[in-house]
C-alpha positions in Angstrom: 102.2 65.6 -39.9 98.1 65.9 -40.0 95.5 66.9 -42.4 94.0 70.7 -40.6 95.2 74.0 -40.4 98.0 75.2 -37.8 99.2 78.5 -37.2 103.0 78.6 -37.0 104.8 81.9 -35.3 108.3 82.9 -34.7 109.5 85.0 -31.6 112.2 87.0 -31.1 114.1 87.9 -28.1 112.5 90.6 -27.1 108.8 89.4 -27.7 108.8 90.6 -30.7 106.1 87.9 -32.8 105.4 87.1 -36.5 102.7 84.6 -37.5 101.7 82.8 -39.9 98.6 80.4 -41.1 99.7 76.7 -43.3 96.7 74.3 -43.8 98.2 70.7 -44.3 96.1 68.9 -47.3 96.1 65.3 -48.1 97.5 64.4 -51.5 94.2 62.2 -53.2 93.8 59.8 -55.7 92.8 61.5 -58.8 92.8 58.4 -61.1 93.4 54.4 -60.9 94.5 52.8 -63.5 94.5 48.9 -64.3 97.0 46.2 -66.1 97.3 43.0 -67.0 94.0 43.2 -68.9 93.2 42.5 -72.5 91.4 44.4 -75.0 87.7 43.4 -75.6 86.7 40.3 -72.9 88.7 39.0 -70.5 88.3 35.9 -69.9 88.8 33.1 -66.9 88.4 29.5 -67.1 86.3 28.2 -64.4 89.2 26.8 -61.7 91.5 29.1 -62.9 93.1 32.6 -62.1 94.3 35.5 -63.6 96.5 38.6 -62.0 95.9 42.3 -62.5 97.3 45.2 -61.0 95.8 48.9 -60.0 97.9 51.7 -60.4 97.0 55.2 -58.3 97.8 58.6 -59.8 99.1 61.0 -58.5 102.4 58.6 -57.8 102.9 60.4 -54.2 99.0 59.9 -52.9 99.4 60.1 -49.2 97.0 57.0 -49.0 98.3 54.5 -51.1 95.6 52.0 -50.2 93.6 49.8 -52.7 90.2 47.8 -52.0 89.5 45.0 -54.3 85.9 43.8 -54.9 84.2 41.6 -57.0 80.5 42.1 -58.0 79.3 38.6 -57.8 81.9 36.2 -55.6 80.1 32.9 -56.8 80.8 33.9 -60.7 84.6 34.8 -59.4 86.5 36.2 -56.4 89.5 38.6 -56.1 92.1 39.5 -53.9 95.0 41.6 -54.2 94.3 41.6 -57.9 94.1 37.9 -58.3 91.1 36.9 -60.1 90.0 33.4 -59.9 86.9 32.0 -61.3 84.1 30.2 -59.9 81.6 29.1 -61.9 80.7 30.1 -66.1 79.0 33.8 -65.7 80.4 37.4 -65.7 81.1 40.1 -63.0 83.0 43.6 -62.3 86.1 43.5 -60.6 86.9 47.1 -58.8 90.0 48.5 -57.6 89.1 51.4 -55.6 91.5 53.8 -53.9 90.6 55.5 -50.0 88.9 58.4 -51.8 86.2 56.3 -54.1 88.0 56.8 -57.1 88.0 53.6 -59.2 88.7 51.7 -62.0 86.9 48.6 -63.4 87.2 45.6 -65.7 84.5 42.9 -66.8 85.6 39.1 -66.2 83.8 36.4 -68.2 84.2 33.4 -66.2 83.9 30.6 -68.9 84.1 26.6 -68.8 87.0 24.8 -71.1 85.1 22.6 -73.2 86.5 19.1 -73.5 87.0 18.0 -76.8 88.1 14.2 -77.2 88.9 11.6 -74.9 91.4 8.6 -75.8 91.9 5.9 -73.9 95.4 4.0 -73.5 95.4 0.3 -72.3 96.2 -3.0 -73.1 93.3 -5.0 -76.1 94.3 -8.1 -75.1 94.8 -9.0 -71.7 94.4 -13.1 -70.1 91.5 -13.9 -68.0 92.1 -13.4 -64.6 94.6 -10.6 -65.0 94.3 -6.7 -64.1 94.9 -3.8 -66.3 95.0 0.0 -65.6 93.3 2.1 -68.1 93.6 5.8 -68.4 91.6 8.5 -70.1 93.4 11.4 -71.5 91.1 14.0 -72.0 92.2 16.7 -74.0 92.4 20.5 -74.1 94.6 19.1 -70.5 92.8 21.9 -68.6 89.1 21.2 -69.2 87.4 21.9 -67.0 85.9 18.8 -65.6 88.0 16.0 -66.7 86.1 13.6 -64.8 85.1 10.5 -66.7 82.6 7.1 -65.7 84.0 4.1 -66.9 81.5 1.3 -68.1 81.9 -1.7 -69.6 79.5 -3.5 -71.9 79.4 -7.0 -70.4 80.1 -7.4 -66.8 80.4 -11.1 -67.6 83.2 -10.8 -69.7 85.5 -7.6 -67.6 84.6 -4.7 -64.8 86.1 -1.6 -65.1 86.6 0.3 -61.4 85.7 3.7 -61.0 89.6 4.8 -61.3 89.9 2.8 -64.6 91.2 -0.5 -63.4 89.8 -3.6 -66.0 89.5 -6.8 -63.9 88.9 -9.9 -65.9 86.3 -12.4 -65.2 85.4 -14.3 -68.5 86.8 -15.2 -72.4 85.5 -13.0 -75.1 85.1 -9.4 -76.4 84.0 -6.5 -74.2 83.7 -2.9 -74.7 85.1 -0.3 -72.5 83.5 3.4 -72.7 85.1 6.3 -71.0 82.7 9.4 -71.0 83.3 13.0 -69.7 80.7 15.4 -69.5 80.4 16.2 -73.5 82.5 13.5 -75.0 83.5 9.5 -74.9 85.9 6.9 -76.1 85.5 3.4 -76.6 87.9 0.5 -76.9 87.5 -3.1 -77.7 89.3 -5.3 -75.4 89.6 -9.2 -76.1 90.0 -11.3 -72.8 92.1 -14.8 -73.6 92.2 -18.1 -72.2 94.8 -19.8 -70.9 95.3 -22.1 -72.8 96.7 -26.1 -72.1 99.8 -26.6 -72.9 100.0 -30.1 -72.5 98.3 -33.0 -71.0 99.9 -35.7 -69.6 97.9 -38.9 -69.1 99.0 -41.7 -66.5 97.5 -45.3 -65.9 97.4 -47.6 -62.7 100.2 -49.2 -61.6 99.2 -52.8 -63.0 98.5 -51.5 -66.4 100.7 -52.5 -69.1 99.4 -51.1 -72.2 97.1 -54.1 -73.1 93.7 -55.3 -71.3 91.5 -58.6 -72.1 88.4 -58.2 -73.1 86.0 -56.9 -70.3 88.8 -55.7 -67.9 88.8 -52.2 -66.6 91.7 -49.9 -65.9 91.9 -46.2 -64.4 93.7 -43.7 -66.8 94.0 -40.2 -65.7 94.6 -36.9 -67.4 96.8 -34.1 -65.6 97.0 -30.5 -67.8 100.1 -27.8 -68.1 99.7 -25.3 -67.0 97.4 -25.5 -63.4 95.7 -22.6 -64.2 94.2 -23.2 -67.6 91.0 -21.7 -68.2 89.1 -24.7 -69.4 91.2 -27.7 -67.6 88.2 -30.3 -68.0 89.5 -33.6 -69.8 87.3 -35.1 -72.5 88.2 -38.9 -72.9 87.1 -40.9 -76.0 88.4 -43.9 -78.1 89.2 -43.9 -81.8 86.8 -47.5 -82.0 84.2 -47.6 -79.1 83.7 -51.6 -80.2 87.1 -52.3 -79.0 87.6 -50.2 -75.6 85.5 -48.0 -74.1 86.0 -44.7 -71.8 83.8 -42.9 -68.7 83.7 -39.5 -68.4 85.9 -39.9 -65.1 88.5 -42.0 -67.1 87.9 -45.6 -66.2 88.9 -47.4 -69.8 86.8 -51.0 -70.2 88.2 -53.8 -73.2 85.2 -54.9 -75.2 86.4 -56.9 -77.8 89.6 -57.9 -79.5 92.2 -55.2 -81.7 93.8 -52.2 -80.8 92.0 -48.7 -80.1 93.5 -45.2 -79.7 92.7 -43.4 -76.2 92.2 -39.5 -76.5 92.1 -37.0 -74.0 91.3 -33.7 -75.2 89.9 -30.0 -73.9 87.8 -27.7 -75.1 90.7 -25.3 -76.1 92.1 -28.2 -78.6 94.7 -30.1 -76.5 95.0 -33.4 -76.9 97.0 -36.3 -76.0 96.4 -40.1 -76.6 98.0 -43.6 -75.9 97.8 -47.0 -77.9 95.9 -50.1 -75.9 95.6 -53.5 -77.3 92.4 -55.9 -75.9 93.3 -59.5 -76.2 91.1 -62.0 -75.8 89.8 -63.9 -73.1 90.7 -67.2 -74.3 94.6 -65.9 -75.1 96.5 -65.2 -71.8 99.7 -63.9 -71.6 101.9 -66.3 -70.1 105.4 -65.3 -68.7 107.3 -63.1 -71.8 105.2 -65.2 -74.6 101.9 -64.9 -75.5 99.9 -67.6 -76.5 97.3 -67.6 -79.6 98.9 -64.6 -81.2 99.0 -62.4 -77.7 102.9 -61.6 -78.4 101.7 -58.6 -80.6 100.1 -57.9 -77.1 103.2 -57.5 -75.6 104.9 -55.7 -78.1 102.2 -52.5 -77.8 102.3 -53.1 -74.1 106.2 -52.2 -74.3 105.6 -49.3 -77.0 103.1 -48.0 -75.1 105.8 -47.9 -71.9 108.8 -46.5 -73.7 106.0 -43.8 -75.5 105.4 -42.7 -71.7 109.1 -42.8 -71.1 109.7 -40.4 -73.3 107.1 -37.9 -72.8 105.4 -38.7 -75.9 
């Protein structure tokens, strides 16, 4: 029951007394043995663990415990035979049993070198709009898959520190992805959205035709609302008959008929037909006097063209 020596005696009934002395020895370690490593270096990623197990010989040692050390904790710690690593270096793992006997393996503690990056994400995407990129660094366990995002024109698109492209202006813009030993690159194109129509409306008086010198509002109104470049560009195919203001306001300068444009910058463009008559040729009830009925008659086309949505 104890390590020492005892002296153990036997009596008989009539005092008769034999003796006997038994010392009690504890059974020792004689060897310890380790698995789970590999022939030549063993190696641990940095992040990353890796289990081993002592073995004590004789099989019935009376102490059966086993102390597990590590030579240099910041290179890579261990306990109960898990050995996880810290940073790149080496160091001696010991399992040692209650009598000092030991066994030992060297760890090299090693980083996991990236070797590409790709990134996935939209190379087109509409001003204004969001997208998520993401960076697939590969081997998957490197060791610091961390990347910075950057972005080659601030103008154009920022890129968050998570990956996420917000759009600010139209144009090409390069988005770079870089870990600690590699980076990726990708061209993304930021569109406008573009005007799909323009719809032009006059004053309530105006009838398609104007006498020379007289004035009349026209206004432009673009599909969709949120076009990029909305601004209206008015002009007239013969400045000598009509002229336009930048704000619209259309002024008869002589006799004929002129073509009104509006147009953007992304190439929409809508127009309607005016006819200037002259001052001295009024138009008097459904007639026209002095040749004004063609007035009329591109007054009424005019109408039915804005009818129709033309």
């Amino acid at each position: 029951v104890g390590y020492g020596t005892a002296t153990i005696t036997a009596t008989s009934f009539n005092g008769k007394a034999g003796s006997v002395r038994i010392t009690v020895k504890e059974i020792t370690a004689e060897s310890v043995t380790l698995s789970g490593i590999d022939e030549g270096a063993n190696m641990v990623p940095i992040g990353e663990s890796k289990q081993i197990s002592a073995k004590i010989l004789p099989e019935n040692v009376d102490n059966k415990t086993i102390t597990w050390t590590s030579s240099d904790n910041a290179v890579a710690t261990v306990k109960d035979g898990r050995i996880q690593g810290v940073a790149a270096g080496t160091a001696i793992i010991t399992a040692a049993a209650s009598n000092g006997v030991s066994a030992q393996v060297e760890i090299s503690v090693q980083e996991i070198v990236a070797e590409k990056i790709e990134i996935e994400g939209p190379d087109e995407v509409v001003i204004g709009d969001e997208a998520q990129l993401q960076a697939i660094v590969s081997p998957s366990n490197t060791t610091y898959p961390e990347v910075i995002w950057t972005s080659s024109d601030a103008n154009i698109a920022e890129v968050s520190p998570e990956g996420m492209l917000t759009t600010v202006g139209v144009g090409e813009v390069t988005i770079s992805a870089t870990q600690k030993d590699v980076q990726a690159e990708i061209t993304v194109r930021v569109k406008s959205i573009p005007v799909e129509k323009i719809e032009i409306t006059t004053d309530g008086e105006f009838d398609g035709a104007l006498t020379e010198e007289e004035t009349t509002q026209l206004t432009a109104t673009v599909s969709p609302a949120n076009a990029t470049y909305p601004d209206i560009t008015w002009a007239t195919s013969d400045e000598s008959i009509a002229v336009i203001s930048e704000d619209g306001v259309l002024t008869a300068v002589s006799k004929g008929d002129v073509t009104v444009y509006a147009r953007t910058v992304d190439g929409a463009e809508e127009s309607i037909d005016v006819h200037v008559r002259s001052k001295g040729n009024p138009v008097v009830g459904a007639g026209v006097l002095c040749g004004g009925g063609y007035g009329v008659y591109k007054a009424i086309q005019s109408i039915r063209r804005k009818k129709q949505g033309i």
